[in-house]
Chimera marker file (.cmm) of the C-alpha trace (Angstrom):
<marker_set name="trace">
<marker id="1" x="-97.130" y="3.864" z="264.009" r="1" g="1" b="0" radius="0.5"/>
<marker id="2" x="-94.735" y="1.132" z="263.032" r="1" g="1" b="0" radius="0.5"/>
<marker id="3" x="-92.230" y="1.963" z="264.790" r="1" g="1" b="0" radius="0.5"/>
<marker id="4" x="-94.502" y="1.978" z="267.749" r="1" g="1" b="0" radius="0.5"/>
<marker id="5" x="-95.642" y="-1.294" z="266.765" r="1" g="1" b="0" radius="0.5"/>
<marker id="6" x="-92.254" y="-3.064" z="266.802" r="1" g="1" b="0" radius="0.5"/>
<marker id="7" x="-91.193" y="-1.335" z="270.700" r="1" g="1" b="0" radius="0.5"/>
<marker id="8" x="-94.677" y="-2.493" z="272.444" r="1" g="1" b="0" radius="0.5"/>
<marker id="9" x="-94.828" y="-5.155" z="274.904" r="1" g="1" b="0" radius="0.5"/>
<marker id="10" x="-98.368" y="-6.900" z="274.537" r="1" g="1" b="0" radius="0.5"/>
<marker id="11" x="-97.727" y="-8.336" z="277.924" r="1" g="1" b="0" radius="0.5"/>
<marker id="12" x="-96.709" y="-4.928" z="279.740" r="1" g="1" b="0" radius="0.5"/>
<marker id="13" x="-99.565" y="-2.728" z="278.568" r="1" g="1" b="0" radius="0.5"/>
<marker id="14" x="-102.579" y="-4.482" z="276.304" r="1" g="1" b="0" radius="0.5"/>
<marker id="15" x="-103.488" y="-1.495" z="274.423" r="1" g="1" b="0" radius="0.5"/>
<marker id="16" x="-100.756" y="0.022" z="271.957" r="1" g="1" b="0" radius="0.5"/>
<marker id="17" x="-102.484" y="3.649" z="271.512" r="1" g="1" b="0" radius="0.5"/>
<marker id="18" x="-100.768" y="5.657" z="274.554" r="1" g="1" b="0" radius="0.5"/>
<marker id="19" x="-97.809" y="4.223" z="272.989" r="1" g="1" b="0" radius="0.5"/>
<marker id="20" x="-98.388" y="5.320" z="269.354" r="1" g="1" b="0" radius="0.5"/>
<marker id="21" x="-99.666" y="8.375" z="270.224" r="1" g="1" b="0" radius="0.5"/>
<marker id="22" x="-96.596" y="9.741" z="271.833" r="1" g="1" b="0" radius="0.5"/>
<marker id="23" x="-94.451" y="8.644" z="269.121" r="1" g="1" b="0" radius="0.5"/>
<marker id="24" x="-96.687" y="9.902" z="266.629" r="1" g="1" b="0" radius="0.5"/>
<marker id="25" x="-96.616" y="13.210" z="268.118" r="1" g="1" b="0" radius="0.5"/>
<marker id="26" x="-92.888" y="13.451" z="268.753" r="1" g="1" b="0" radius="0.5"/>
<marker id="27" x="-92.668" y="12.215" z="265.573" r="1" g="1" b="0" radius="0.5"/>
<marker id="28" x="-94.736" y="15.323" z="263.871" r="1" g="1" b="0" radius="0.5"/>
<marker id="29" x="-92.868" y="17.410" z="265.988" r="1" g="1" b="0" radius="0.5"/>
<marker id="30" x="-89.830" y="16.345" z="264.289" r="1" g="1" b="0" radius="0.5"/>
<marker id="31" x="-90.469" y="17.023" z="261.186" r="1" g="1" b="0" radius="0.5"/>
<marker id="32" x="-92.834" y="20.365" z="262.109" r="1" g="1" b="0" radius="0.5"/>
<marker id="33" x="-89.111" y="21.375" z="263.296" r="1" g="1" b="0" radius="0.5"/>
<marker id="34" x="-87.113" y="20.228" z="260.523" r="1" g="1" b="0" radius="0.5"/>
<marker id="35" x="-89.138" y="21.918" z="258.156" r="1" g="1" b="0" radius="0.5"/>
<marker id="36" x="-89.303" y="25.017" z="259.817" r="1" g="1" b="0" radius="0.5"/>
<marker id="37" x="-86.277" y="25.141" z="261.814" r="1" g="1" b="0" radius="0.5"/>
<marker id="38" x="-88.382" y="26.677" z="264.712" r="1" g="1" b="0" radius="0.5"/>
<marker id="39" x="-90.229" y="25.431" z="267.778" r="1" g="1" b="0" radius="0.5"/>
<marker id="40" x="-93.193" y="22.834" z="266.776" r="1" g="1" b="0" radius="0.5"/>
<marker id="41" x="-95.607" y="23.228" z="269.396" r="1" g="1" b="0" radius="0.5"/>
<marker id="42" x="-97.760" y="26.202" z="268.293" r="1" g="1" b="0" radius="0.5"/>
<marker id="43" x="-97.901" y="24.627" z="264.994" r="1" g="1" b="0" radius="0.5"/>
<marker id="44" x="-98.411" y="21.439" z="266.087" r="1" g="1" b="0" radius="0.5"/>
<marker id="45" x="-101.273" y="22.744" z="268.629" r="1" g="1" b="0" radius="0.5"/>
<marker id="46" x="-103.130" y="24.637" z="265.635" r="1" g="1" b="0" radius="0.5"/>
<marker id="47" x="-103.281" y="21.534" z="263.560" r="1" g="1" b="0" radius="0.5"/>
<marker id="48" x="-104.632" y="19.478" z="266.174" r="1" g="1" b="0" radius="0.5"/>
<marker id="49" x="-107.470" y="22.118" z="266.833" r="1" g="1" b="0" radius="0.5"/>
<marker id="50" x="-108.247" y="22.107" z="262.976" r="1" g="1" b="0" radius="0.5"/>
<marker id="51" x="-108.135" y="18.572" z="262.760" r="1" g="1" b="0" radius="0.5"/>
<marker id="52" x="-110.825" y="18.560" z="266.185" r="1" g="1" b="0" radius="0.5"/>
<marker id="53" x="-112.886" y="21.316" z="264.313" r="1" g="1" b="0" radius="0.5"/>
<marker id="54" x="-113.322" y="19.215" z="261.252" r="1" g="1" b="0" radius="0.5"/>
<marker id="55" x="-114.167" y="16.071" z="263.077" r="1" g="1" b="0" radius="0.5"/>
<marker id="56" x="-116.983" y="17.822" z="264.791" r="1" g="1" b="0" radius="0.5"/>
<marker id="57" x="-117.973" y="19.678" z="261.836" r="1" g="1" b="0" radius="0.5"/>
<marker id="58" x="-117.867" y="15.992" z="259.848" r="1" g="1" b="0" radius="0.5"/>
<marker id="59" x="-119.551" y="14.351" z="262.283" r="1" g="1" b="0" radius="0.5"/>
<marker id="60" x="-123.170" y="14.827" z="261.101" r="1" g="1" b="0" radius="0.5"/>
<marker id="61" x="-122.564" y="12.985" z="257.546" r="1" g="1" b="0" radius="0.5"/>
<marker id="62" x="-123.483" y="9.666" z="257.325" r="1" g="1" b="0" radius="0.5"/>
<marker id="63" x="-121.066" y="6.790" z="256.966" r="1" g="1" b="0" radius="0.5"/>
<marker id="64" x="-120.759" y="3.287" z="256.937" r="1" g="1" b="0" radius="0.5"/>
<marker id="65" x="-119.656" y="3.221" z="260.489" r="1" g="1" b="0" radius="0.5"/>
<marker id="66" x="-121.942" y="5.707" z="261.912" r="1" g="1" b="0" radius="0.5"/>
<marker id="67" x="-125.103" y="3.865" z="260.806" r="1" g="1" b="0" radius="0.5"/>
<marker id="68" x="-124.012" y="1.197" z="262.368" r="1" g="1" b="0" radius="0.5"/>
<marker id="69" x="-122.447" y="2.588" z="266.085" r="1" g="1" b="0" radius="0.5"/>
<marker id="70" x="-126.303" y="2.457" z="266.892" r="1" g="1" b="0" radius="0.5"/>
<marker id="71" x="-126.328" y="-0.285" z="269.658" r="1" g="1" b="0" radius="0.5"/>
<marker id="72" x="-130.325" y="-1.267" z="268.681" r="1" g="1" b="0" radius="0.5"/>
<marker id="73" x="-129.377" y="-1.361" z="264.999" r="1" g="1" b="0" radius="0.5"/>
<marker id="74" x="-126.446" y="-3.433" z="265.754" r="1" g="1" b="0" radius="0.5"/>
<marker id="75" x="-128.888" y="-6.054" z="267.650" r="1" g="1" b="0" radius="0.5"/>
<marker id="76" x="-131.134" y="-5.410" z="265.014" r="1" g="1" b="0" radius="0.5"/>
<marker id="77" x="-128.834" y="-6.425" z="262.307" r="1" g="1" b="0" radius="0.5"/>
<marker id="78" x="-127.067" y="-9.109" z="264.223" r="1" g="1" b="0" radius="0.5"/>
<marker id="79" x="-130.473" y="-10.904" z="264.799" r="1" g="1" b="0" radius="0.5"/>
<marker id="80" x="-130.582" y="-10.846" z="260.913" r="1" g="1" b="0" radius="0.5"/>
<marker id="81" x="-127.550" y="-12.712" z="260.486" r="1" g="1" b="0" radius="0.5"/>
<marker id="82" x="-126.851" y="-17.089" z="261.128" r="1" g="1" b="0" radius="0.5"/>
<marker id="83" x="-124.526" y="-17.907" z="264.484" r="1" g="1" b="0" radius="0.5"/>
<marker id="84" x="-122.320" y="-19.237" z="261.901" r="1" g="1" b="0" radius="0.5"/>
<marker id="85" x="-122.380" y="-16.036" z="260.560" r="1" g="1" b="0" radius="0.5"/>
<marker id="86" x="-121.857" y="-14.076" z="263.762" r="1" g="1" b="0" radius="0.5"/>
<marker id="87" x="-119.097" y="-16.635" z="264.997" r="1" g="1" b="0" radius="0.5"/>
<marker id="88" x="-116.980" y="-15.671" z="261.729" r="1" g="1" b="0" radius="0.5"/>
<marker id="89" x="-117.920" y="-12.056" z="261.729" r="1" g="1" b="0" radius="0.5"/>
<marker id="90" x="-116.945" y="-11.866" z="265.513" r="1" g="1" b="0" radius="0.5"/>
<marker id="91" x="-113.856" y="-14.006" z="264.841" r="1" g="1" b="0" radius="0.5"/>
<marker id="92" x="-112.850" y="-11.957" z="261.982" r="1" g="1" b="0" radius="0.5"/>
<marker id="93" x="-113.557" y="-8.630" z="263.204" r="1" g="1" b="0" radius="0.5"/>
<marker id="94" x="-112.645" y="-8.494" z="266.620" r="1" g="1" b="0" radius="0.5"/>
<marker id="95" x="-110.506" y="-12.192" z="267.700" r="1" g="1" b="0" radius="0.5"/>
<marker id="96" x="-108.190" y="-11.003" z="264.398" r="1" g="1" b="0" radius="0.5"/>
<marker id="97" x="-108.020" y="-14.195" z="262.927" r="1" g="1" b="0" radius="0.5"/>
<marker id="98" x="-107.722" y="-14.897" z="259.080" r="1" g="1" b="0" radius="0.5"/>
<marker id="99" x="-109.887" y="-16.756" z="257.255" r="1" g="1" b="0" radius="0.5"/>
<marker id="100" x="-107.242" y="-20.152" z="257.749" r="1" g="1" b="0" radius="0.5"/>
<marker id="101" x="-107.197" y="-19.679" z="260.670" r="1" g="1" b="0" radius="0.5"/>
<marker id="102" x="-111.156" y="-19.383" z="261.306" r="1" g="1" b="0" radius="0.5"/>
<marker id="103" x="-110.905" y="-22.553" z="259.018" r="1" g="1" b="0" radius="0.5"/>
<marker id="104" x="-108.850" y="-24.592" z="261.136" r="1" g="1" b="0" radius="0.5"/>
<marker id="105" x="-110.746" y="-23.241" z="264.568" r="1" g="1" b="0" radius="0.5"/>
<marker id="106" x="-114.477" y="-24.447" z="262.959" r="1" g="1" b="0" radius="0.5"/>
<marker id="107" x="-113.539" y="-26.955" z="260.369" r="1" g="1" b="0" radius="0.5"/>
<marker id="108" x="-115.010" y="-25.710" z="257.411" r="1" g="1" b="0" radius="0.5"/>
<marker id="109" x="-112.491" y="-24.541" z="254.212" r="1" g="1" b="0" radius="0.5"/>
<marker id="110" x="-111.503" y="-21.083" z="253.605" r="1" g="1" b="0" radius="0.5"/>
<marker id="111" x="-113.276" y="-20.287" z="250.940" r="1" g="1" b="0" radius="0.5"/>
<marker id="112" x="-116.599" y="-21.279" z="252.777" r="1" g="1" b="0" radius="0.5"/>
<marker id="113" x="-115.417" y="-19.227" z="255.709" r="1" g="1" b="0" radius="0.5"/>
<marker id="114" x="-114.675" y="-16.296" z="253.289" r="1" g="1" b="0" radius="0.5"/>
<marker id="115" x="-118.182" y="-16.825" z="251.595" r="1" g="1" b="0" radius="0.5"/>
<marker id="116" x="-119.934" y="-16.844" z="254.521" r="1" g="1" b="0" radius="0.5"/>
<marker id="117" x="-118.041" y="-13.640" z="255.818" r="1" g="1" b="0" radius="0.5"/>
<marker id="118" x="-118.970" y="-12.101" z="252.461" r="1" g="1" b="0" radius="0.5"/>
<marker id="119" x="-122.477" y="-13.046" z="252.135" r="1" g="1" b="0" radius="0.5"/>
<marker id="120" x="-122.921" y="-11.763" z="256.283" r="1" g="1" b="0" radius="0.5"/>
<marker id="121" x="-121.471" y="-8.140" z="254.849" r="1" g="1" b="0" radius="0.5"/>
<marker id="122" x="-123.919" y="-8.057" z="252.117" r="1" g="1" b="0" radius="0.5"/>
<marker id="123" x="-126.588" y="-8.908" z="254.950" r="1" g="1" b="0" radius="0.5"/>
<marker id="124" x="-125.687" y="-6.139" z="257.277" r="1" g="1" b="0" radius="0.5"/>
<marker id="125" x="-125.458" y="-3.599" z="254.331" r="1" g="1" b="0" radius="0.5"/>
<marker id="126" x="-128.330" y="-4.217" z="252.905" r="1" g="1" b="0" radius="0.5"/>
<marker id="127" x="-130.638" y="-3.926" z="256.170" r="1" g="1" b="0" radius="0.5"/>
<marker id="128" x="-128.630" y="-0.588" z="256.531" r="1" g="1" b="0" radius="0.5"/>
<marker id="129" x="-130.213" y="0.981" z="253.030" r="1" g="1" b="0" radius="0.5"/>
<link id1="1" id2="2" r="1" g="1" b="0" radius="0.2"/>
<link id1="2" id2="3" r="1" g="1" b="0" radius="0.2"/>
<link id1="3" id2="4" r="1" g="1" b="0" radius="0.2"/>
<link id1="4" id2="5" r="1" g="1" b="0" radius="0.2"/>
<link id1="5" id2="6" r="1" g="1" b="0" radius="0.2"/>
<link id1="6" id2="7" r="1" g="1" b="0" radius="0.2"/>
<link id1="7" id2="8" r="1" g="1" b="0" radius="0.2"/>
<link id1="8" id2="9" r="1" g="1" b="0" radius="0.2"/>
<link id1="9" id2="10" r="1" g="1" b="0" radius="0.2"/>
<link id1="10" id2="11" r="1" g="1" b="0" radius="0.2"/>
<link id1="11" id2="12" r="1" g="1" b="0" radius="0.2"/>
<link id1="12" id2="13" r="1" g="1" b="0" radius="0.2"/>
<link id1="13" id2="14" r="1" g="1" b="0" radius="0.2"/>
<link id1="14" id2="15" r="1" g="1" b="0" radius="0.2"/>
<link id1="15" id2="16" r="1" g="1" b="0" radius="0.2"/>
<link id1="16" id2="17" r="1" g="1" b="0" radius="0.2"/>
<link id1="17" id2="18" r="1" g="1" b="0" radius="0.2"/>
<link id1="18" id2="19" r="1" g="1" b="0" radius="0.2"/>
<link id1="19" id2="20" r="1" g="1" b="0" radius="0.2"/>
<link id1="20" id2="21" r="1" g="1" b="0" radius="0.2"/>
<link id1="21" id2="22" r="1" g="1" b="0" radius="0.2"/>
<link id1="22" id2="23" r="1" g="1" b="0" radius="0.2"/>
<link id1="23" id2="24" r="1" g="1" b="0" radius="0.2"/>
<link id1="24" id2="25" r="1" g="1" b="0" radius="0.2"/>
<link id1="25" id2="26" r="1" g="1" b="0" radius="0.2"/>
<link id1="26" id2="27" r="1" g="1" b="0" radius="0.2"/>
<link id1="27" id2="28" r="1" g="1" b="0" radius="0.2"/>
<link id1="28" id2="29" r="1" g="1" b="0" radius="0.2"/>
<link id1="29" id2="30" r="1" g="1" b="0" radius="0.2"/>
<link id1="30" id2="31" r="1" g="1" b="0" radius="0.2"/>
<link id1="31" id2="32" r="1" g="1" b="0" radius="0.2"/>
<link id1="32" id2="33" r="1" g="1" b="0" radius="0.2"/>
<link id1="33" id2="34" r="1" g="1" b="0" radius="0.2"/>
<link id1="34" id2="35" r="1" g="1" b="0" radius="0.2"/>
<link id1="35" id2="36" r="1" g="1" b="0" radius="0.2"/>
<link id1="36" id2="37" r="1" g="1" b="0" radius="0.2"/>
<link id1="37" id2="38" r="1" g="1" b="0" radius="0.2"/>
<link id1="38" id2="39" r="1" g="1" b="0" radius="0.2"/>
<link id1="39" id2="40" r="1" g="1" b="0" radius="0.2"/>
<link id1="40" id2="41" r="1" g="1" b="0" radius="0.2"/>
<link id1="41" id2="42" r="1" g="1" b="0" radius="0.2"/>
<link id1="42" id2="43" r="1" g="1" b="0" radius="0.2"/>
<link id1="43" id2="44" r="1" g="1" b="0" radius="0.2"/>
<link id1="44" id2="45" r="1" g="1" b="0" radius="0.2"/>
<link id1="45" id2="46" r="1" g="1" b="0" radius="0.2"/>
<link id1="46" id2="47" r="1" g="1" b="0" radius="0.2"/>
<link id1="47" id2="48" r="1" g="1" b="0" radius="0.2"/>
<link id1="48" id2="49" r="1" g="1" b="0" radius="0.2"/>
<link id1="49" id2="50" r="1" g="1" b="0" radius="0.2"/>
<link id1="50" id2="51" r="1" g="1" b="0" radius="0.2"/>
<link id1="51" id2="52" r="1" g="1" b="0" radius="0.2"/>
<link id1="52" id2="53" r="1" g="1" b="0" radius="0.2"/>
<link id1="53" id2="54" r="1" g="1" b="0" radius="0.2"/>
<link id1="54" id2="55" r="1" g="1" b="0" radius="0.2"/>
<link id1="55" id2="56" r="1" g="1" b="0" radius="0.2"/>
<link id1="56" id2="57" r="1" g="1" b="0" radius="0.2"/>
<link id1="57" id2="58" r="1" g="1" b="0" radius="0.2"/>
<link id1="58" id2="59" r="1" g="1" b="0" radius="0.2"/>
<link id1="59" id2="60" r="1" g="1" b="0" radius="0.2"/>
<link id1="60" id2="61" r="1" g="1" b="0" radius="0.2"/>
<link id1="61" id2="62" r="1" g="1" b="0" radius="0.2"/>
<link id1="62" id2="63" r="1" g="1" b="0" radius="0.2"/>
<link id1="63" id2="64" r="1" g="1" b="0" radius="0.2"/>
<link id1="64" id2="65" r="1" g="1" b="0" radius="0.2"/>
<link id1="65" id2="66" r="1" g="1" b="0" radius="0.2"/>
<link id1="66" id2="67" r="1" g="1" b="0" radius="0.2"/>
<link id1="67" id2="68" r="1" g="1" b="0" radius="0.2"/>
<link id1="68" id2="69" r="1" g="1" b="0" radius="0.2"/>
<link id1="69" id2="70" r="1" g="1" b="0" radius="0.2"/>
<link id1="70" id2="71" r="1" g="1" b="0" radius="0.2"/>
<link id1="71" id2="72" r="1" g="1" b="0" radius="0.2"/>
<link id1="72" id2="73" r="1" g="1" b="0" radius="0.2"/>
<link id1="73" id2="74" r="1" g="1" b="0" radius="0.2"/>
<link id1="74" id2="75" r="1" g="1" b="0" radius="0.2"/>
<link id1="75" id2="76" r="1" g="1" b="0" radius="0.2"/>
<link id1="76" id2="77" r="1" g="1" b="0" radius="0.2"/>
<link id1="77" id2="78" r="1" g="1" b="0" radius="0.2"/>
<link id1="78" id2="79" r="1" g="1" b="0" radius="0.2"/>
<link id1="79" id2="80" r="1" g="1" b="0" radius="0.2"/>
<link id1="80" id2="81" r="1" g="1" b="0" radius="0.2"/>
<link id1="81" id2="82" r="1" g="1" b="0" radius="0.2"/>
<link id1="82" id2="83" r="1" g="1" b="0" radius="0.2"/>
<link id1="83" id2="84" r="1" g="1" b="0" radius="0.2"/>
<link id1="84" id2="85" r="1" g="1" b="0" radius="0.2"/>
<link id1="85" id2="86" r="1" g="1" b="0" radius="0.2"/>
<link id1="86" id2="87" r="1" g="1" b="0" radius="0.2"/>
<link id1="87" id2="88" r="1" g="1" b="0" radius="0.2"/>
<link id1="88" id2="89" r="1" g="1" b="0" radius="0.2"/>
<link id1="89" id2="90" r="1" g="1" b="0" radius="0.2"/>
<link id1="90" id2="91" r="1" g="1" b="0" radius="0.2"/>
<link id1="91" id2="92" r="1" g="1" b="0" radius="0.2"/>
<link id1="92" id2="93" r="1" g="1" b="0" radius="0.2"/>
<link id1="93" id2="94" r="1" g="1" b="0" radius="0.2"/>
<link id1="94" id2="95" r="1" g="1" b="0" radius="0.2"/>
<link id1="95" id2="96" r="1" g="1" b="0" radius="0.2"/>
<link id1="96" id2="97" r="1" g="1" b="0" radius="0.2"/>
<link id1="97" id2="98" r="1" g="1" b="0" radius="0.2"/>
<link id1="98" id2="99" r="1" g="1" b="0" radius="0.2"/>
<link id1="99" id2="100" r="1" g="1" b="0" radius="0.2"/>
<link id1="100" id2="101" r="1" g="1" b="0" radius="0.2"/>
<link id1="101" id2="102" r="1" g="1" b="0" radius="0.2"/>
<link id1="102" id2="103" r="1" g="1" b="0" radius="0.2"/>
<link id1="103" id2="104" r="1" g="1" b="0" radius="0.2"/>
<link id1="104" id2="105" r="1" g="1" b="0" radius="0.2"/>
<link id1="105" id2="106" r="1" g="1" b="0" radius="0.2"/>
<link id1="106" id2="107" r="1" g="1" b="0" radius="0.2"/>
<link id1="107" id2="108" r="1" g="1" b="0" radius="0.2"/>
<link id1="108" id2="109" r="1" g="1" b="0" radius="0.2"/>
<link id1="109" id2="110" r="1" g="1" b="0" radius="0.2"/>
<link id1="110" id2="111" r="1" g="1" b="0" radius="0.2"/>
<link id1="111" id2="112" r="1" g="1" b="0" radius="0.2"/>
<link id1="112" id2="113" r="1" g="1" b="0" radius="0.2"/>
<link id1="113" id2="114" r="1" g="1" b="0" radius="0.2"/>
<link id1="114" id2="115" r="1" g="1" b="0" radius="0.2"/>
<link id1="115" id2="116" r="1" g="1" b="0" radius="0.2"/>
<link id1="116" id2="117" r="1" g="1" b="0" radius="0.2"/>
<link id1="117" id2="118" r="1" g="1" b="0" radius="0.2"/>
<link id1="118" id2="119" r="1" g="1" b="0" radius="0.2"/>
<link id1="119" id2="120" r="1" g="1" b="0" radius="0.2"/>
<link id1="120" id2="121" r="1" g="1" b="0" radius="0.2"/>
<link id1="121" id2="122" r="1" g="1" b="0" radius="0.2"/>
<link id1="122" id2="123" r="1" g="1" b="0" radius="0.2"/>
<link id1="123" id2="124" r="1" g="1" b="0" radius="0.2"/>
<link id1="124" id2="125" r="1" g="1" b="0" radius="0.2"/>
<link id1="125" id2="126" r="1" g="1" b="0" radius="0.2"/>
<link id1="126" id2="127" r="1" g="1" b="0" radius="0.2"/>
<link id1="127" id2="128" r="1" g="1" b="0" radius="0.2"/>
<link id1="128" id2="129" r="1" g="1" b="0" radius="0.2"/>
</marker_set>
């Protein structure tokens, strides 16, 4: 993934995964083949099918991120929290920025900006429970 990560052009192709994902896969080829000194690909297809199988199987538990995938308990929640709040949170989560930098953008210190942030999380998990 690194590796991928230091060879993509941001300004060629905005999204990095087709990228990754064929050096990630060559890249378990490789060492399916150094390991076993034979051909990768059957081993390499039976993984992936075991890895699909237990995604799917996995699927039903609840998590953290599930819960929250709901689009009307995201609105729900979001309606829950300050625009301050959602600024940061949006900022944070999706824009990339660090809390400096969120800081500098809305003129309020770092540590308020990671308070904020913090208290916003407790928020959102607690309407979750």
């Amino acid at each position: 993934l690194f590796e991928s990560l230091k060879s993509w052009d941001p300004s060629s192709n905005k999204d990095v995964w087709p990228l990754a994902y064929s050096r990630i896969t060559g890249a378990m080829k490789d060492h399916i083949r150094y390991i076993t000194k034979s051909d990768p690909s059957r081993f390499y297809d039976w993984i992936t099918s075991a890895a699909h199988l237990y995604i799917t199987i996995n699927q039903n538990q609840d998590s953290f991120e599930q819960k929250i995938e709901s689009e009307l308990q995201l609105k729900e929640i979001l309606s829950l929290l300050s625009i301050r709040e959602k600024h940061i949170i949006l900022m944070y989560t999706k824009e990339d920025l660090t809390f400096n930098e969120i800081s500098k953008k809305i003129k309020i210190s770092e540590s308020q900006i990671s308070r904020i942030y913090k208290n916003a999380i407790k928020k959102i998990r607690k309407s979750l429970k």
